[in-house]
C-alpha positions in Angstrom: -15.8 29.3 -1.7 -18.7 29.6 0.8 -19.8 27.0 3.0 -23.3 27.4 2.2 -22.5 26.8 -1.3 -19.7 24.6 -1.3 -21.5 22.2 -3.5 -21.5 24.5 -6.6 -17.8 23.6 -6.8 -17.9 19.4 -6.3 -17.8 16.6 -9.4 -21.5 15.3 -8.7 -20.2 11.9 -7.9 -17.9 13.0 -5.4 -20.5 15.2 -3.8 -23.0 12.4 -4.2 -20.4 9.9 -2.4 -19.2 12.7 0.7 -23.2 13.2 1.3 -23.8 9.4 1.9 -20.8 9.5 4.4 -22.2 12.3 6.3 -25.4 10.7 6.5 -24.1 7.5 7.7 -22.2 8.5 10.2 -18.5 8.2 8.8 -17.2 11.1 10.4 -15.6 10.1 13.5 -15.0 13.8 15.1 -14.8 16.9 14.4 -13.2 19.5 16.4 -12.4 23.1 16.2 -8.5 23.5 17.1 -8.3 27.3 16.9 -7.1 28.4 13.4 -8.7 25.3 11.7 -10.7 22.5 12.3 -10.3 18.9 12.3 -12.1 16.0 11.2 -11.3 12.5 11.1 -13.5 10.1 8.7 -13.6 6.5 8.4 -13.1 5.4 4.9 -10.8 2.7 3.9 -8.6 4.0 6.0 -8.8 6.7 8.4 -8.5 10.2 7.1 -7.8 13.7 7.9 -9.3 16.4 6.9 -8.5 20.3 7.6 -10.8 23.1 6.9 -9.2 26.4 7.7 -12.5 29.2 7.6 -13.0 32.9 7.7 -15.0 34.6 10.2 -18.0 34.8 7.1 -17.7 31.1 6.7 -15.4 31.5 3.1 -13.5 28.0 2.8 -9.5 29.6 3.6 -8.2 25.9 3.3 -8.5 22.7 3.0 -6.7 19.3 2.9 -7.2 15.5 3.4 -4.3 12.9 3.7 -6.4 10.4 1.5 -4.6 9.6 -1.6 -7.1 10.7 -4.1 -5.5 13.2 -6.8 -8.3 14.0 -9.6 -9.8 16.8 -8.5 -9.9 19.5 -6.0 -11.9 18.1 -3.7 -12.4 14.4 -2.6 -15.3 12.6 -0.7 -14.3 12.9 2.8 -14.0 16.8 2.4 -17.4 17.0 0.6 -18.7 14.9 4.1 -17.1 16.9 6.0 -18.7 20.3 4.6 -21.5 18.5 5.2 -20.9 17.8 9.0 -19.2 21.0 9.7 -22.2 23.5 7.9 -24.5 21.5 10.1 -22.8 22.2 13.7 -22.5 26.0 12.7 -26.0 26.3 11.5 -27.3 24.3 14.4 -26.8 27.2 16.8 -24.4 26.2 19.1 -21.8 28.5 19.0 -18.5 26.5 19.4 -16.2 27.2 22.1 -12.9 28.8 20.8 -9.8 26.7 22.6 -7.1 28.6 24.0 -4.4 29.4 20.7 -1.9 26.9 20.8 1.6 27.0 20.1 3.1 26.0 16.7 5.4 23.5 17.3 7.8 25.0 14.7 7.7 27.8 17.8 8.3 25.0 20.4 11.3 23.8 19.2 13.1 26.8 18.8 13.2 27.5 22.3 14.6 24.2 23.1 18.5 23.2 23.5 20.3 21.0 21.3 20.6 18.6 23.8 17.2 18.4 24.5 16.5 18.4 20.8 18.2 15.2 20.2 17.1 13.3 22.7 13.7 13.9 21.5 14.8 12.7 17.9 16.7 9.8 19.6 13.5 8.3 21.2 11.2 8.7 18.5 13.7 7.4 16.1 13.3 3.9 18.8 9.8 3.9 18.3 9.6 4.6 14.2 11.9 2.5 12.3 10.4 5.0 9.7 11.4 7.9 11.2 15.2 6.2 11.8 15.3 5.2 8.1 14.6 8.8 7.3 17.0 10.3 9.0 19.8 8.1 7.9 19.2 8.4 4.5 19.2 12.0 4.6 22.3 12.3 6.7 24.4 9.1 6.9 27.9 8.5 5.3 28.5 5.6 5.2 28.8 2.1 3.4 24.7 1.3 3.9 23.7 4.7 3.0 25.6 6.2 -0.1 26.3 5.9 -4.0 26.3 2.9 -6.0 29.0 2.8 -8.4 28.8 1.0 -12.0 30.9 0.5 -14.5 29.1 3.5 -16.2 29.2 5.4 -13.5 28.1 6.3 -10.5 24.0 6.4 -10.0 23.1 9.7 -8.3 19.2 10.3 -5.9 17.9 13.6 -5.6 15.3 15.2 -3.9 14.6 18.6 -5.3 17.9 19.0 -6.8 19.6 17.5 -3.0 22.1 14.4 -3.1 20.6 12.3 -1.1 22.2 8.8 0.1 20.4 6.0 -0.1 20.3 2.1 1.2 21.6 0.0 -0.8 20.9 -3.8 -0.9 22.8 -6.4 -3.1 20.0 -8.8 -4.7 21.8 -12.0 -5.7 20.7 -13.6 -8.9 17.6 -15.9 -9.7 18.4 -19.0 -11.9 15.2 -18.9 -13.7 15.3 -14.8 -14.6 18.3 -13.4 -14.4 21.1 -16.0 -13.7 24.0 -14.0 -15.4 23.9 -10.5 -14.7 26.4 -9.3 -13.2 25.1 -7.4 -10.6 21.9 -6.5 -9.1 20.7 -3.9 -6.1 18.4 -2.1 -4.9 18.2 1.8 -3.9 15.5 2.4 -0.7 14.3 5.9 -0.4 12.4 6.4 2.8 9.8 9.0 2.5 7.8 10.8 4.6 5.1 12.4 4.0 4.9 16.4 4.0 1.9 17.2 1.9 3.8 18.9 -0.5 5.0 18.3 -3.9 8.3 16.6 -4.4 10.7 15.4 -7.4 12.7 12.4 -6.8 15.4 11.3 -9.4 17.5 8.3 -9.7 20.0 8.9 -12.6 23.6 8.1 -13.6 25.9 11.0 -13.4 27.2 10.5 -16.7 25.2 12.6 -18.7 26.9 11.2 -22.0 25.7 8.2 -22.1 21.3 8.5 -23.0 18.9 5.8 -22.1 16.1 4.0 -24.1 12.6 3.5 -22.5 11.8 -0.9 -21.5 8.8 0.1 -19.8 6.2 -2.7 -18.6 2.6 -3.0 -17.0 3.4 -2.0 -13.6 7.4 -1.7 -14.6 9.1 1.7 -16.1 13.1 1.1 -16.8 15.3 2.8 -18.6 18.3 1.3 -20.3 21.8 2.3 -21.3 24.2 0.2 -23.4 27.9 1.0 -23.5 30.3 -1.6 -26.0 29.6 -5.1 -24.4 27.5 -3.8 -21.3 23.8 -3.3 -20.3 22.7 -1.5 -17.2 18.6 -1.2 -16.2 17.3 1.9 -14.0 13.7 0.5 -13.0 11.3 1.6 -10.6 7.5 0.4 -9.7 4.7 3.1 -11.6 2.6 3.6 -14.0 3.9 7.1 -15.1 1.4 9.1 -16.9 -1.7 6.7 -16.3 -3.3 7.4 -13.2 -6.5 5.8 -14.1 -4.9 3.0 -15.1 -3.0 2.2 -12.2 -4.8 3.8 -9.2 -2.7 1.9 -6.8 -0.2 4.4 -7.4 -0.5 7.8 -5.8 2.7 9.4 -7.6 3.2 10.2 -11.2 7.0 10.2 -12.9 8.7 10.8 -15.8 11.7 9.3 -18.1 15.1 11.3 -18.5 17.9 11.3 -20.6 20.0 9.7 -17.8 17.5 8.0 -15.4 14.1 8.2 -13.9 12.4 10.9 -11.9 8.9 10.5 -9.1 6.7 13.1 -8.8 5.7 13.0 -5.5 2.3 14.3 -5.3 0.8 16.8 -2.1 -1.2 13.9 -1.3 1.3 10.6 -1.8 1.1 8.6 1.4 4.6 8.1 3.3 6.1 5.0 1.6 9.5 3.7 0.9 10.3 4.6 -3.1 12.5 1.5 -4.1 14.5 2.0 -7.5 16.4 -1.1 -9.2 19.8 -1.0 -10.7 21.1 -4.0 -12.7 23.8 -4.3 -15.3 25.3 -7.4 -17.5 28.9 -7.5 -19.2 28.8 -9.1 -21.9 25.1 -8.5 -23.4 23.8 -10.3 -26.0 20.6 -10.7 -27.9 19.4 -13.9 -25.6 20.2 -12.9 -21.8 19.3 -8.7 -22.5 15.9 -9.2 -21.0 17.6 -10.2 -17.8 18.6 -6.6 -16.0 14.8 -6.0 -16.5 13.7 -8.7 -14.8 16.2 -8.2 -12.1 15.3 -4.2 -11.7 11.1 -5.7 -11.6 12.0 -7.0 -7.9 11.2 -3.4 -6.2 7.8 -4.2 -6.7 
């Protein structure tokens, strides 16, 4: 795709919305780094976008951290074309900065010492970044499995145990006063811009759920002799239009739930809720779905 054309390969509405934030000034800056350059556009947040061009002016690359995911292309890339054919047609020749170091590079050439004390004193600074690093690499008794009567409930992220927080929810006397217990699984997650699969499942692969899925709600259920246990998670999977407020997708399994974690999902804290009652009956069943609805 050529700059000078880049229009040819836009949704009209999207082009038709980028071109009214070029023209009214929603770009912010834009910057040539070296091997791409960098814009930042106010929208309803602050975005950033990344156009990565040949020496012809052929679009190489492109990205913005904005959460729309129905098209190629969204409105703040469409401005920035806009902003970015303009300065290179305008005749001022840009000043190529000085090629900067990856940081990929940077770190290898420091010691481990040095490493973690840099990951110690960001971790102070980002509870995010803390949370993230504990659940991928804690043992211990805040961070790990949950185990159920029907086994223990297993997170992955692209096929890697992962542990996760755990929080015991007590119950609510109007919802869910007798289950017999409730919690929730925290999955920090930061955002890579890449495409991720997240599963919460039990690791007893005999046992096969049934879809209770609700507006804003999907669960999955599993019944064993006298017992009911709820998987839930907040989504709308497979209706992105109808729930915009979600920028992941997911699917049911046999033994749980699984997030697609799109190249564009914001970083976010995935919450999944697990909730079981002994005995079940026709009259308190509903409760473990109204006690896995509190993670959103």
């Amino acid at each position: 795709m050529k700059l000078n054309d880049f229009e040819e390969y836009f949704d009209e509405k999207i082009l038709s919305r980028g071109g009214a934030y070029y023209k009214s000034g929603r770009i912010i800056s834009l910057e040539d780094e070296g091997d791409e350059w960098v814009a930042y556009v106010e929208g309803t947040d602050d975005y950033t976008v990344t156009v990565e061009l040949s020496d012809d002016c052929e679009i190489l690359d492109s990205y913005c951290d904005c959460p729309y995911d129905w098209g190629d292309f969204c409105k703040h890339q469409a401005a920035v074309f806009y902003a970015l054919r303009n300065e290179l047609s305008s005749g001022r020749a840009p000043t190529k900065p000085q090629k900067k170091k990856k940081l990929k590079d940077i770190l290898k050439e420091l010691d481990q010492e040095t490493l973690s004390s840099i990951i110690l004193e960001f971790s102070r600074r980002d509870r995010g970044m803390k949370k993230e690093l504990l659940f991928r690499y804690a043992q211990n008794e805040d961070f790990g499995a949950l185990t159920t009567p029907l086994g223990n409930i297993e997170i992955t992220l692209d096929g890697a145990v992962l542990a996760a927080e755990i929080i015991l929810i007590p119950p609510m006397e109007v919802l869910f006063p007798d289950v017999t217990a409730t919690y929730m699984l925290v999955v920090p997650y930061i955002s890579d811009g890449q495409t991720h699969i997240l599963r919460c499942c039990l690791k007893n692969n005999s046992i096969k759920g049934g879809v209770e899925s609700g507006e804003r709600l999907e669960t999955i259920a599993f019944y064993a002799h006298d017992l009911k246990l709820s998987i839930g998670a907040a989504g709308g999977f497979g209706m992105p239009y109808d729930y915009p407020e979600f920028d992941y997708d997911g699917e049911y399994l046999p033994n749980g739930i699984e997030i697609i974690i799109r190249e564009k999902t914001k970083s976010k804290k995935f919450v999944f809720g697990v909730s079981w009652i002994s005995p079940v009956t026709n009259e308190n069943s509903a409760q473990t779905w109204y006690a896995v609805e509190l993670p959103d």
